[in-house]
BAVEX-546792 format. One line per 5 residues: number of its first residue (from 1); their letters; for each residue x, y, z of C-alpha. Coordinates in steps of 0.05 Angstrom, whole numbers. Layout:
BEGIN
NUM	a	X:Y:Z  ...;
// end
This chain:
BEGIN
1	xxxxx	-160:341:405  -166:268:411  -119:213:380  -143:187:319  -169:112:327;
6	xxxxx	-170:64:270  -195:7:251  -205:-41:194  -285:-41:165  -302:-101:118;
11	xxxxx	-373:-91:89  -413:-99:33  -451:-42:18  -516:-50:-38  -569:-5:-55;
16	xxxxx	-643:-19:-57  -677:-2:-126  -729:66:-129  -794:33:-111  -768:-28:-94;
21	xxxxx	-818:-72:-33  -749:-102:-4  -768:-126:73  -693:-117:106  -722:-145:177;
26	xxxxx	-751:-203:135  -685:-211:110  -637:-209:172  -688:-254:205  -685:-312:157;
31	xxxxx	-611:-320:168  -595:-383:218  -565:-329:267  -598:-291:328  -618:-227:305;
36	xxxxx	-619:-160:361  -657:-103:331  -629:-36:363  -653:31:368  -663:71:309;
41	xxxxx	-613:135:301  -621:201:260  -554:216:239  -530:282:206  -455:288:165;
46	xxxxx	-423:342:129  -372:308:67  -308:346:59  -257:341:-9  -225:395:-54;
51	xxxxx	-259:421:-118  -246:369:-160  -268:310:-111  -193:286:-99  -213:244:-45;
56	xxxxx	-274:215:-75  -233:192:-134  -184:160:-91  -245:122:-64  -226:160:2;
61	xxxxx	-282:190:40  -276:243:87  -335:266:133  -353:294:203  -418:265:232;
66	xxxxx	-459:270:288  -514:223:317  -483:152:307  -451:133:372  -384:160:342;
71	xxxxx	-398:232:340  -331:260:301  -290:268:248  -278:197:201  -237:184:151;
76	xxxxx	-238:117:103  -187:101:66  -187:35:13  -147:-35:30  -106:-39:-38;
81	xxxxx	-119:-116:-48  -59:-132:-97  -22:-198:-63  -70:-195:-14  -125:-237:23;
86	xxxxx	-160:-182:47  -232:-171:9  -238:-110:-35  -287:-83:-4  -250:-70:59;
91	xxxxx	-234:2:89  -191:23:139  -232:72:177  -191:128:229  -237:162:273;
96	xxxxx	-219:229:308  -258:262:367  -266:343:355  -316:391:331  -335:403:258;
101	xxxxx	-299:471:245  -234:450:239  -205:376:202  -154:356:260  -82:355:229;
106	xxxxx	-73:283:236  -125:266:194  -97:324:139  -29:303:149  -49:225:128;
111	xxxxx	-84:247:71  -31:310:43  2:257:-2  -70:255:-47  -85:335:-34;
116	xxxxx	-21:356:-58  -29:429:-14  -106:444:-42  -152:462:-1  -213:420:33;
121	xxxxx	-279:442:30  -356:415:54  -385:394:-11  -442:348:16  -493:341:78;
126	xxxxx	-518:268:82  -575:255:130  -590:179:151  -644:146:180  -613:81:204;
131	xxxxx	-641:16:230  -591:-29:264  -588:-109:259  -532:-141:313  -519:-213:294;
136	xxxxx	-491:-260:334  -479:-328:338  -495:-390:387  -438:-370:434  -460:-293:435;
141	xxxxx	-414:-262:393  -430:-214:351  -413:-227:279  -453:-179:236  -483:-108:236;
146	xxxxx	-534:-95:187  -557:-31:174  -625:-8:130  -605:69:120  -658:116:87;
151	xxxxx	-613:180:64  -622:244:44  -559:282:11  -549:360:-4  -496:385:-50;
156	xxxxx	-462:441:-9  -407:465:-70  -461:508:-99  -495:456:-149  -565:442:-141;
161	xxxxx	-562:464:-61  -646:457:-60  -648:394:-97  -632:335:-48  -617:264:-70;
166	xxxxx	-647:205:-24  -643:128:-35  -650:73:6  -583:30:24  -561:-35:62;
171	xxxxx	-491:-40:92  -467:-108:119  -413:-94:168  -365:-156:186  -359:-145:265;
176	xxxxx	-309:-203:288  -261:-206:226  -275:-283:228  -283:-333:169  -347:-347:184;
181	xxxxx	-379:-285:211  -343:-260:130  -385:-322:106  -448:-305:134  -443:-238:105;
186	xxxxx	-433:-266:32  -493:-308:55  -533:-253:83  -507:-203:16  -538:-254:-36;
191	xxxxx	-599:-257:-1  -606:-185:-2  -585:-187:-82  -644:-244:-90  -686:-195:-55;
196	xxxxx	-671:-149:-118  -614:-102:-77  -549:-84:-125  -481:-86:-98  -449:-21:-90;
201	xxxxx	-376:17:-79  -403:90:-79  -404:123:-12  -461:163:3  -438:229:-9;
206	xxxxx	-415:210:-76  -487:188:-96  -503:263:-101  -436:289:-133  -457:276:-205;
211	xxxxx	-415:252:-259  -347:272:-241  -342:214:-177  -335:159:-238  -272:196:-257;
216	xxxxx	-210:162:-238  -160:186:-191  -99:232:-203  -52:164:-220  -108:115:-249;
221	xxxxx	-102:46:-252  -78:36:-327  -80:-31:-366  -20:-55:-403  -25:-61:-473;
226	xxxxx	-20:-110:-531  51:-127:-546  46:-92:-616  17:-26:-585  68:30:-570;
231	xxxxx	121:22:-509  101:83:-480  26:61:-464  70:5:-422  111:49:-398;
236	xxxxx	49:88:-371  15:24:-340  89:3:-306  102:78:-280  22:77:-255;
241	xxxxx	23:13:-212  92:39:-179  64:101:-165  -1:86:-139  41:30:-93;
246	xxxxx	85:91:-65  22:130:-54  -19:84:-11  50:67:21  57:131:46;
251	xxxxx	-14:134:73  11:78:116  76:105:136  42:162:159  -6:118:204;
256	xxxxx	53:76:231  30:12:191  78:-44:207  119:-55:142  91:14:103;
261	xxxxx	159:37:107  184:-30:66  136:-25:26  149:53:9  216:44:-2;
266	xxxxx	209:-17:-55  171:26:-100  223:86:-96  268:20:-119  218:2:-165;
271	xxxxx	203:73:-202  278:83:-204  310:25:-226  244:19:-281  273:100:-299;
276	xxxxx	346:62:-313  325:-4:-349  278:43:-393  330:105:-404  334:82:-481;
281	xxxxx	267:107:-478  262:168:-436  292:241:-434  359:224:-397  360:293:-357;
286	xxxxx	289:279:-338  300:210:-314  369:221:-279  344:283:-244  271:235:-215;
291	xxxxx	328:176:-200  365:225:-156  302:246:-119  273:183:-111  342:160:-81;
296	xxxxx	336:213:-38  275:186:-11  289:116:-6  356:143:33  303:181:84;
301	xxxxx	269:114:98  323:71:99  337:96:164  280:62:196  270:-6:151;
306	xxxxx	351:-17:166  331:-6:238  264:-44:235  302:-111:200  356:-122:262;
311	xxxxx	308:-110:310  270:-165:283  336:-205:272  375:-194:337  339:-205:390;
316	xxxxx	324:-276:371  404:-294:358  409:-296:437  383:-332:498  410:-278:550;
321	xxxxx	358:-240:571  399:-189:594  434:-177:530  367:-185:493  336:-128:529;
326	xxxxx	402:-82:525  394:-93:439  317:-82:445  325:-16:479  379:9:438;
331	xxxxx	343:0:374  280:21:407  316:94:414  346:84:348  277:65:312;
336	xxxxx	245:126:335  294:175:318  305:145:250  217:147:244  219:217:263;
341	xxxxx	270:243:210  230:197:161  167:237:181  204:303:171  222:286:104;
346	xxxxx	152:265:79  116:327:103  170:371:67  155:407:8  210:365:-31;
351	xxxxx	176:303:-24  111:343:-56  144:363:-115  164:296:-124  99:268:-112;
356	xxxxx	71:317:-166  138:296:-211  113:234:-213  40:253:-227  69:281:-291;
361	xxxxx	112:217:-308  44:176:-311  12:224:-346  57:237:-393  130:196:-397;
366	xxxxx	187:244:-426  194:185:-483  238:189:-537  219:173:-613  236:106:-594;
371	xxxxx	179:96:-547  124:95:-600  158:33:-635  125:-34:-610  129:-52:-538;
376	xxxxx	149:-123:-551  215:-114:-591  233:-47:-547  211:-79:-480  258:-136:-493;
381	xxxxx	322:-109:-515  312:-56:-452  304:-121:-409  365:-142:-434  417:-102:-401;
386	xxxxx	402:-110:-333  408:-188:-343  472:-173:-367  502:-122:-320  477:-173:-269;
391	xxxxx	515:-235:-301  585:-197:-310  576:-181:-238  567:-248:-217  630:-278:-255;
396	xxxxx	668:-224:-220  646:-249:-158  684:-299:-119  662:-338:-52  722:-294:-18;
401	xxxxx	708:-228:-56  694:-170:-20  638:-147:14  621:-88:-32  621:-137:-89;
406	xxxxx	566:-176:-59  528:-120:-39  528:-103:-113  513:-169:-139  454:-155:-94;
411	xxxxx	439:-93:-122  440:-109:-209  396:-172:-187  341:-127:-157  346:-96:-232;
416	xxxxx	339:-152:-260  286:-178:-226  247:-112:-226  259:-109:-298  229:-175:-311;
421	xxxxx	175:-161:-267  152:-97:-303  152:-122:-379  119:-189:-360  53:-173:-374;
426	xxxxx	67:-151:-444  124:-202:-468  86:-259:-424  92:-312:-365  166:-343:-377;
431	xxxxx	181:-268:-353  145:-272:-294  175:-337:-282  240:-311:-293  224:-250:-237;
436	xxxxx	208:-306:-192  267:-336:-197  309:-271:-188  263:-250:-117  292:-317:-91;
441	xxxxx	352:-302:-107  347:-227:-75  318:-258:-22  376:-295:-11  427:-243:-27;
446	xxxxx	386:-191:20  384:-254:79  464:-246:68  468:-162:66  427:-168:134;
451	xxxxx	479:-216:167  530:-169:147  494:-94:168  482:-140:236  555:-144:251;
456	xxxxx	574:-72:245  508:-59:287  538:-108:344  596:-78:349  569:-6:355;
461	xxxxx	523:-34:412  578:-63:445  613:-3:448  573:21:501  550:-47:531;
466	xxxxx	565:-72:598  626:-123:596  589:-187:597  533:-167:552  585:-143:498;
471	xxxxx	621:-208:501  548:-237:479  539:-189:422  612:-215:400  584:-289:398;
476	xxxxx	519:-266:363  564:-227:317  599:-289:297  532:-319:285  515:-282:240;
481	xxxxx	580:-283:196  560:-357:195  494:-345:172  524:-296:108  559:-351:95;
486	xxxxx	507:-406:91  460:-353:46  516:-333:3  524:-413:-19  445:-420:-31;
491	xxxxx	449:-360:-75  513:-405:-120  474:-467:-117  405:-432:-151  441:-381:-197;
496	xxxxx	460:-434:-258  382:-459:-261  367:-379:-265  418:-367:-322  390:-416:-367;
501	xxxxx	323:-389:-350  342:-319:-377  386:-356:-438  318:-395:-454  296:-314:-465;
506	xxx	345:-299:-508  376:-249:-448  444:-267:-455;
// end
């Protein structure tokens, strides 16, 4: 079997009305840039997903084709677009060579987090007729493929197997990934919507399913609610955004996306320290027994992020290249042993039942009585006592103190913060101001725990260093006691204008 490949697709994808007299070549030709027509291809895929469309709802499509030029198994998985530039409409697309009677276990393994152990079955054969448009521009690169598909799809779960669906479709594929080949697809998109074509986000497949492809996926995207409406139904929105972020996470920690395993272990932060601030709300054997699995988890990745931070860190405090390249190996071998364990733990049948844990949090919190009074007074007062766990720890806190007491300064401001963060929406922007405030501040705080991890990991390494390159880890250690130092005083110097953010609030 063949590695998987993959590859970030950013299209726009719009269907052409029954009856409709829309010219595509006309079209493509009018734009101002140089216009190949290629060969026409037949091409014949088989759609795979579980009974109830899993993938499909996830806006994941899952198919093995023959007869484009890519003959294999492909997989597309959505961009989430949340804090991002990248368009919604973009897909990140992993292609495996193999034959269609078996999915290869890379591309299963990727998607197991969604599946939850069912099984995946054909449920649609799409047929395409497809004339290909290559774009380019003055200097011969090609920015755009447009392609006028004619399609035929048969149901193959045992609905309607006689009766196939066709339409006619457009797809505008970005080639380059450049700002203007993007802009000459918005360009060439409205034309095509002038023309009388409708934009579209339903793969082809789906087209044919029926009603149950509008349905939304396992952990839907929930709106929060009025501030007089019950806490839970904010407690459902906060728990859904954290969950579908740990999701689509994993996907990329399983596909070795740079900074998947951050971003994984944030929302394990995220869903537990949300289960603490809102205990006054929730079944507390429920909640403490999630918080101790979802430590567990974030304890499985911290292996690698710890790893993944000083090897960003380190190699830059020194000039030597001979010490530089004794660090870079030793976290190298560090890094992938730390990845592999990682791995181990997601494809374990605890981390399923936790997935499926938190299915059921969404779906239904454990609340208590409590939960069903308004979310505005309730959000608040549960708001409240991080703030004030994290100000007591602060006055403890001295410039000399210890460094566990800075580590848990660290720790009740990430509460805080996370707390703010999550009733925002529903008590308002001075919340969201006040979570800004806070991320500097953990910023800061985190800049600080880094310095400190960094010395213990020098000395390690210099146990087993050659003479002359331990003596530099020693001066890069010290370095980096200075650096704690200088992030520790930032942290003093913002934390009054944050305290009388959070007493504006009526936190204190």
């Amino acid at each position: 079997m063949s590695r998987a490949v993959e590859h970030r697709e950013i299209e726009f994808k719009l269907r052409v009305p029954t009856g409709s007299d829309l010219d595509t070549r006309r079209i493509v030709e009018s734009s101002s840039l140089h216009v190949d027509h290629d060969d026409v291809r037949s091409m014949d895929a088989t759609y795979f997903d579980t009974p109830a469309l899993t993938l499909i709802r996830w806006g994941i499509t899952l198919r093995h084709r023959l007869g484009g030029g890519d003959d294999g198994w492909h997989m597309k998985v959505p961009v989430p677009s949340s804090g991002s530039s990248t368009p919604s409409y973009a897909r990140d697309e992993i292609h495996v060579e193999g034959p269609e009677g078996l999915i290869p276990t890379e591309i299963v393994s990727i998607a197991s987090p969604l599946l939850r152990r069912q099984e995946l079955n054909p449920v649609a054969r799409v047929r395409t007729e497809r004339s290909p448009y290559l774009l380019s521009g003055k200097d011969g690169t090609t920015l755009l493929e447009v392609v006028d598909d004619h399609v035929s799809v048969s149901r193959l779960d045992g609905v309607d197997p006689d009766q196939p669906v066709t339409f006619h479709e457009v797809e505008i594929e970005v080639m380059d990934g450049s700002d203007k080949a993007l802009r000459e697809a918005e360009k060439l998109s409205a034309a095509f919507q002038r023309a009388g074509a409708v934009p579209s986000s339903v793969s082809k497949a789906a087209q044919a399913m029926g009603r149950r492809v509008g349905d939304p996926p396992d952990v839907p995207a929930l709106p929060y609610p009025e501030p007089e409406a019950p806490a839970v139904d904010a407690l459902k929105a906060i728990f859904s955004g954290y969950v579908r972020d740990l999701l689509f996470a994993d996907l990329g920690v399983r596909r070795h996306h740079d900074d998947a395993v951050h971003q994984m272990r944030v929302a394990c932060r995220r869903i537990r320290s949300s289960l603490k601030t809102f205990a006054p709300l929730l079944d507390p054997e429920q909640v403490e027994f999630l918080r101790a699995e979802l430590a567990w988890m974030a304890a499985e990745l911290g292996g690698v992020r710890d790893t993944e931070v000083q090897a960003q860190r380190l190699p830059s405090l020194t000039t030597d290249d001979e010490t530089r390249h004794f660090i870079e190996q030793a976290l190298e071998q560090r890094l992938r042993a730390a990845m592999s364990s990682a791995l181990a733990a997601l494809r374990s049948d605890r981390h399923d039942f936790l997935i499926e844990d938190l299915m059921i949090l969404v779906a239904e919190p454990p609340v208590s009585p409590q939960g069903f009074e308004p979310a505005q007074s309730v959000l608040r007062s549960c708001a409240r006592t991080p703030w004030r766990r994290l100000t007591q720890a602060v006055a403890k806190t001295k410039p000399d103190s210890p460094e566990e007491m800075w580590h848990r300064v660290r720790i009740k401001a990430k509460q805080a913060r996370y707390a703010a963060e999550a009733v925002a929406p529903v008590l308002g922007v001075e919340y969201a101001k006040l979570a800004k405030q806070l991320e500097r501040a953990t910023d800061t705080l985190g800049e600080r725990q880094d310095a400190a991890v960094s010395i213990d990991v020098l000395r390690d390494l210099a146990e087993t260093a050659p003479g002359r390159v331990a003596y530099s880890l020693g001066i890069i250690a010290a370095e980096c006691g200075h650096q704690g130092r200088t992030f520790q005083n930032d942290f003093s110097r913002r934390w009054p204008k944050t305290k009388r953010h959070a007493a504006a609030l009526g936190l204190d």
